[in-house]
Structures are given as C-alpha cells and as structure tokens.
C-alpha positions as CSV (number, residue, x, y, z in Angstrom):
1,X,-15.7,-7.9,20.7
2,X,-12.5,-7.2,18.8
3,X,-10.0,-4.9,21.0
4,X,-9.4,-1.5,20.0
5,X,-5.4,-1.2,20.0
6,X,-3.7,-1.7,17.1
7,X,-1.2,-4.0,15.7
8,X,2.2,-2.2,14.6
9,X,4.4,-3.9,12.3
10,X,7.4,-3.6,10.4
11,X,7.1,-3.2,6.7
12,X,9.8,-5.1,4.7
13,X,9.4,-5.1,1.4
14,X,7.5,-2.9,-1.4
15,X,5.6,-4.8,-3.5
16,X,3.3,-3.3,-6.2
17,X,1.5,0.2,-6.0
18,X,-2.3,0.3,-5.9
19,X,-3.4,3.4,-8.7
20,X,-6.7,2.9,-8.4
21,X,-6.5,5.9,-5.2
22,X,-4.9,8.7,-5.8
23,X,-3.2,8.3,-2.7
24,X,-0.6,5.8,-4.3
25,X,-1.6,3.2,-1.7
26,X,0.7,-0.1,-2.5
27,X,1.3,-3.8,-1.0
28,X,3.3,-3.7,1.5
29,X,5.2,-7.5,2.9
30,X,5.9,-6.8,6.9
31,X,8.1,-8.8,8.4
32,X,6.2,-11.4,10.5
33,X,2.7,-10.6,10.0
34,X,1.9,-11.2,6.0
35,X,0.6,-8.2,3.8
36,X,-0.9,-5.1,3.7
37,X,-2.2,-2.6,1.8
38,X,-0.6,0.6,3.4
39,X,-1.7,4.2,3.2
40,X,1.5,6.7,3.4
41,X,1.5,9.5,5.6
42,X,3.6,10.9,2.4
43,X,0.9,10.8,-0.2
44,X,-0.7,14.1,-1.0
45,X,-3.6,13.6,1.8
46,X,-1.3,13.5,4.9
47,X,-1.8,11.7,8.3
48,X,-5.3,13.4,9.1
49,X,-6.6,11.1,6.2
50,X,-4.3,7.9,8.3
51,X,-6.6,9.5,11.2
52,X,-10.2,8.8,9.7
53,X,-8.3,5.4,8.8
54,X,-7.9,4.0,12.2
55,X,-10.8,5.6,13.4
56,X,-13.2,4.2,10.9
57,X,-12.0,0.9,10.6
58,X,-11.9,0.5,15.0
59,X,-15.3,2.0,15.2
60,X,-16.7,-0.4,12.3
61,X,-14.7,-3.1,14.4
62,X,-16.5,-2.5,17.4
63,X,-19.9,-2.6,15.3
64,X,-19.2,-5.8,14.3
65,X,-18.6,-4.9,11.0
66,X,-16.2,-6.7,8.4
67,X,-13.0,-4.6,7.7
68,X,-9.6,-6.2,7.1
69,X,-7.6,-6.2,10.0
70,X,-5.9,-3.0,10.9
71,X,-2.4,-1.9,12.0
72,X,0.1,0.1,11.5
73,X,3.0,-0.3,9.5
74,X,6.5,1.3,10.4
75,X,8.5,2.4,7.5
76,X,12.3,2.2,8.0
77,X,14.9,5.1,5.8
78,X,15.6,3.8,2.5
79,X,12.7,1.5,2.1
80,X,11.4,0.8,-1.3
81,X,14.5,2.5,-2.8
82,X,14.4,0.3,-5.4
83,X,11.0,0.9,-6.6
84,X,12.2,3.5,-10.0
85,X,9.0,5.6,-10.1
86,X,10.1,9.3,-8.8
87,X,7.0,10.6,-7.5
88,X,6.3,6.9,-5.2
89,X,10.3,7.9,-4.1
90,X,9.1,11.1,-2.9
91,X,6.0,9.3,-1.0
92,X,7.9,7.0,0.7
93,X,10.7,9.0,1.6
94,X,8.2,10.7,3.5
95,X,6.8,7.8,4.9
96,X,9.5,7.1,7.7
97,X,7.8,6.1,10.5
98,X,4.1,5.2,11.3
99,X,2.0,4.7,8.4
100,X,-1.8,3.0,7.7
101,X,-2.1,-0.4,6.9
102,X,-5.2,-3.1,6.1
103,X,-4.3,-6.6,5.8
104,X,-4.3,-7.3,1.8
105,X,-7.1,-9.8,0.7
106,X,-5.7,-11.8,-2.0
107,X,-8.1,-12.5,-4.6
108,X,-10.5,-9.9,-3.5
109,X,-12.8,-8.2,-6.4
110,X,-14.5,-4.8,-6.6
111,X,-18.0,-5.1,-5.0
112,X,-20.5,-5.1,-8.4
113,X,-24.1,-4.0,-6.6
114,X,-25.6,-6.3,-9.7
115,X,-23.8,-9.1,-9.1
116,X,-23.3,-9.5,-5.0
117,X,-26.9,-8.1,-4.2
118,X,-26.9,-11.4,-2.3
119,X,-23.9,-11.1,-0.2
120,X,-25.5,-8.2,1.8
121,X,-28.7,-8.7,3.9
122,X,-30.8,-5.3,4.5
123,X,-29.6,-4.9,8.3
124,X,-25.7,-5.3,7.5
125,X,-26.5,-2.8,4.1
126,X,-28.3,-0.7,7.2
127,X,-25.2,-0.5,9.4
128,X,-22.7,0.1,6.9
129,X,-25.3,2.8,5.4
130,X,-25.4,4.2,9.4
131,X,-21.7,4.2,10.0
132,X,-21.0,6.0,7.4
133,X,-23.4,8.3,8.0
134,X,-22.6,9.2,11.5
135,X,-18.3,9.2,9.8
136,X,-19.5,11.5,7.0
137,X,-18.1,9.2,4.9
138,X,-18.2,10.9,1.6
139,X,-16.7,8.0,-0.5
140,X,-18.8,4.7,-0.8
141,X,-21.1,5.8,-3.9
142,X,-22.2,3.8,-7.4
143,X,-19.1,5.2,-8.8
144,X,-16.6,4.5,-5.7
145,X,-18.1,1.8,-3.7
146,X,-14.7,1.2,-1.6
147,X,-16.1,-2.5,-1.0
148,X,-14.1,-5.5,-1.5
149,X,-15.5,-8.9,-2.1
150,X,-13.6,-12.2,-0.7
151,X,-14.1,-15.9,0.4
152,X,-17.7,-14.4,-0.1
153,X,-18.0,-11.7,2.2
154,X,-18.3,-7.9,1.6
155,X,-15.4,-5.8,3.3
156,X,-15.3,-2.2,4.3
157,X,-12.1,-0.6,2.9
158,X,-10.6,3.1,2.1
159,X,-11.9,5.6,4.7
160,X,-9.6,8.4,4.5
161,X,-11.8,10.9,3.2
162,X,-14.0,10.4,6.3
163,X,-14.1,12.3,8.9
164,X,-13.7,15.6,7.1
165,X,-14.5,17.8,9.3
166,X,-11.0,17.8,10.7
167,X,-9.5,19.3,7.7
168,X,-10.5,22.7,9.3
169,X,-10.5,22.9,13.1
170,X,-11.4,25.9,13.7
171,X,-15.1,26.3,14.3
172,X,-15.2,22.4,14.8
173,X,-18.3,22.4,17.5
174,X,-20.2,23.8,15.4
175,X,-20.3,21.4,13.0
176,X,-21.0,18.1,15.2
177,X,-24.5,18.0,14.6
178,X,-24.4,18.8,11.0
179,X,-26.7,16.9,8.9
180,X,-24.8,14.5,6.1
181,X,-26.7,15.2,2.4
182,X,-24.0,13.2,0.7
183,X,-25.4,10.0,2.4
184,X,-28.4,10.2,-0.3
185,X,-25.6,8.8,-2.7
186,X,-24.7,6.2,-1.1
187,X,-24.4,3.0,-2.7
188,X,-26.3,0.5,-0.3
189,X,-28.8,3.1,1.0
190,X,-31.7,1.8,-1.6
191,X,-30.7,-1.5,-0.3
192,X,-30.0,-0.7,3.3
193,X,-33.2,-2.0,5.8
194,X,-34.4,0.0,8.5
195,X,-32.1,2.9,9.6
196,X,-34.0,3.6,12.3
197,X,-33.6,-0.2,13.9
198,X,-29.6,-0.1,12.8
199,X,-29.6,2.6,15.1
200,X,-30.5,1.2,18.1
201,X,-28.6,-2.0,17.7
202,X,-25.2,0.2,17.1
203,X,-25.2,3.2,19.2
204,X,-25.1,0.8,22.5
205,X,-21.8,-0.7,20.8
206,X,-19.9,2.4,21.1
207,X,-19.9,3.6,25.1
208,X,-17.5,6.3,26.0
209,X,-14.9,3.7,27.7
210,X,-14.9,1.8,23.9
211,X,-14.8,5.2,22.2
212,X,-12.0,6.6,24.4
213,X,-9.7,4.0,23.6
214,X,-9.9,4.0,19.6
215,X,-9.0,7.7,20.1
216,X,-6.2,6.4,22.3
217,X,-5.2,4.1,19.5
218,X,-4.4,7.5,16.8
219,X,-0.3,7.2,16.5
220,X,1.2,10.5,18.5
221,X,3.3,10.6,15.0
222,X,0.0,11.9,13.3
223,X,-1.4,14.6,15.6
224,X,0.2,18.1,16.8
225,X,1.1,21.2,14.7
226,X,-2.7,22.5,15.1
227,X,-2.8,25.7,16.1
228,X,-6.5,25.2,17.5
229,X,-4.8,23.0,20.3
230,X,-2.1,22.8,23.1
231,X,-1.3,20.0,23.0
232,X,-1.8,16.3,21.5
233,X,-4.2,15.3,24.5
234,X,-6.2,18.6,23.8
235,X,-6.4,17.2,19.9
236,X,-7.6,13.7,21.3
237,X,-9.8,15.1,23.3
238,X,-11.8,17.1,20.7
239,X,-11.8,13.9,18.2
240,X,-13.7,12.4,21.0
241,X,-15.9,15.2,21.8
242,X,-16.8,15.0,18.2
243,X,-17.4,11.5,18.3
244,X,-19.2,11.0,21.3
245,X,-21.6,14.4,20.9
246,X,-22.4,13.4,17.0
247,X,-23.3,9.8,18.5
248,X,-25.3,11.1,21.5
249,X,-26.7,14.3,20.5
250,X,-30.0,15.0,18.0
251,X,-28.2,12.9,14.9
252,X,-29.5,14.9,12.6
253,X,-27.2,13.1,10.4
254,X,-29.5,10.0,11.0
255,X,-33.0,12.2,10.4
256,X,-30.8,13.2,6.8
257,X,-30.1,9.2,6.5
258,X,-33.7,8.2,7.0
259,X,-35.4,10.9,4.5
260,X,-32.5,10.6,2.0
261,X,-34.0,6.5,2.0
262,X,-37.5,7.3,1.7
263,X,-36.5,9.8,-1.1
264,X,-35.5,7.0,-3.2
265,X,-31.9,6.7,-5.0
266,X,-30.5,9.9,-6.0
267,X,-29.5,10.8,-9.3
268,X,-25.7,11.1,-9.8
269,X,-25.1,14.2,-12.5
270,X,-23.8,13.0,-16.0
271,X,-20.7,14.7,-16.1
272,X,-19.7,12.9,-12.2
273,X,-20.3,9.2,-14.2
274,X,-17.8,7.1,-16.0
275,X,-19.8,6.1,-18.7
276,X,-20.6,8.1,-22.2
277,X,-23.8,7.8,-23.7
C-alpha cells in the first residue's frame, strides 16, 4: 500500500497553462522528478482547494485507486516571469512556496463514457462512485468527468472542489453526516456495481493510524488564519474528525449513494449542458 507522505519538489520551469480549469492549472518541469500539472495556491480558489487535493488523491491512494502521483511542488520568486500573460503573473507571484502538483500523463485524453465503457469494471466504477461520495466530490459529472485516460487506464484527477465543507467552518459538526444529493449526477454511478459491496471492501482501507497521517501530510503553508481554531494542530484535528466520523458514523451519504443508483441516471437541466438543440 502506497505511503501517505508526499513527495516535494522543486518546480523549474513553466511550461504551458491548462484553461480548461478555471484555476489556471499549467505544466510544471521540476527539477529532478519530470512534470507536473500543478495547482497554485494563487489561483482564485486558494490553498483550501490544494487541501481537498492532497487529501483526495492520498485517500484514493490508500483505496487502491489510480491517481497520478502526488507531490508538492515549491515555487521559487520570480518563477515563470517570462510567461507574458498578466493575470498567470499575478497567479504565480502568489504562488511562492508550496503549491499542488499531479505528475503530468503525456498523451492522456478526456475520459468519453461511450467510448472507454470498457476500461472500467462495475466494482472500480463502484469505488470511485463511493469515494467521491464520502469526499462530497461535486465535480466528476457527464459534463465534467475530471477522468483522464492513458496507456489504457482510467485516472482520478482535479479534486479541489471536494471537500467543501471547509469553505465555512463554523458549524462544521454539524454537517458530517450530511447526506450527498449531488452524487445522483455522477458520471459512473449508472455504471458503478454494488455500492453496498464497495463499501465494505474500502472502509477497512482507511483505519485511524492511515487516516491520521494523510492529515499529517496537509503543508503547514496551507492551514492557519481560521478563526474557528487555535491553532494549525486544532485545524488538523477537525479535518480528521470530519474524516473519520463521516467514515464511521450512519453514512447517510452512502444510503443518498445507493437510492440515488436505484433511481436511475439523473437528468442534467438544459441550460447546465453544453450542447444546443
């Protein structure tokens, strides 16, 4: 089982900007380590969206799930001062320091549900359906499926908006055991095989020790200034509260998962769709 500290490396050279997000994510060389795609702590979301980054991607780690490999990537002053676009200036001049990075996957495509159906069996649609449920992962729908297809295998990538319950601390314990309606959007739900089954062959994965230390592994750089807390360790502390008691508590977010599948595939609105017809 993968280990849950993280890799930190120097970034040394800007390469291209990603504007697909709207985070302005770009390829990033390091300096002994190859690329990355890296997530600035500059861009409009902040570092509580860096957060739900490393926590996601160590928790889908320790399911045994496939997400490029983690780390995180330390800017230097006056990197990428030759790029000439103003607003990625102002990005990465905010950027100094510790920022997000997944290891880039050259060639990778866009996951197409009609076209790699078959790269996907119904438990691994199940667990990736179940993580993101227990995350509240609102962003892997039809229209956003943050899936990457390479060397035929289906990646987990872009979990910033995760986790959003962090956006507003104060009344946090009351919204552990939330349910997670958005799940009935999800893209692999219809495909997803028995919920119920993905749950028991997770939840052992992620013990208090393992859960403890991907908290452990959040960047000090990217915690503090929340009134709600003391300290950092009092921050930590309540991310794993939150982790551990939405994990180990009535999951209504997995009761939500289950019905939302029996349901059948919801409906996405006309105006939230791409296409005109």
């Amino acid at each position: 089982m993968e280990s849950a500290a993280l890799a930190r490396v120097l970034g040394c050279r800007y390469v291209v900007p990603l504007r697909e997000g709207g985070s302005l994510p770009a390829v990033v060389d390091t300096d002994a380590d190859g690329s990355f795609v890296v997530k600035f702590r500059g861009a409009g979301q902040g570092p509580r969206a860096l957060v739900a980054e490393v926590l996601v991607a160590l928790i889908a780690q320790a399911l045994g799930l496939p997400v490029p490999r983690p780390a995180v990537v330390d800017l230097e002053d006056g990197f990428g001062r030759s790029e000439p676009d103003p607003e990625i200036q102002d990005i990465l001049r905010g950027s100094v320091g510790a920022n997000f990075g997944l290891e880039f996957l050259h060639g990778a495509m866009a996951y197409d549900p009609a076209v790699d159906d078959g790269l996907l069996t119904p438990e691994v649609a199940a667990d990736i359906v179940w993580l993101d449920a227990y995350v509240t992962n609102v962003d892997r729908t039809a229209r956003n499926t943050n899936l990457l297809v390479s060397a035929e295998r289906v990646w987990l990538i872009d979990h910033g908006a995760a986790l959003f319950f962090h956006h507003r601390w104060t009344g946090w314990q009351q919204r552990i055991q939330l349910p997670f309606p958005q799940i009935a959007e999800h893209v692999l739900l219809s495909r997803a095989g028995d919920l119920e089954a993905a749950d028991a062959r997770l939840r052992p994965r992620l013990d208090p020790t393992r859960m403890a230390a991907i908290v452990q592994s959040i960047p000090e750089e990217w915690l503090g200034d929340e009134p709600e807390f003391a300290d950092v360790s009092q921050q930590r502390e309540a991310y794993l509260t939150y982790l551990l008691e939405r994990l180990n508590g009535p999951r209504a977010w997995l009761t939500e998962a289950i019905a939302a599948q029996r349901r059948g595939p919801a409906t996405l609105q006309r105006r939230m769709t791409h296409r005109v017809v």
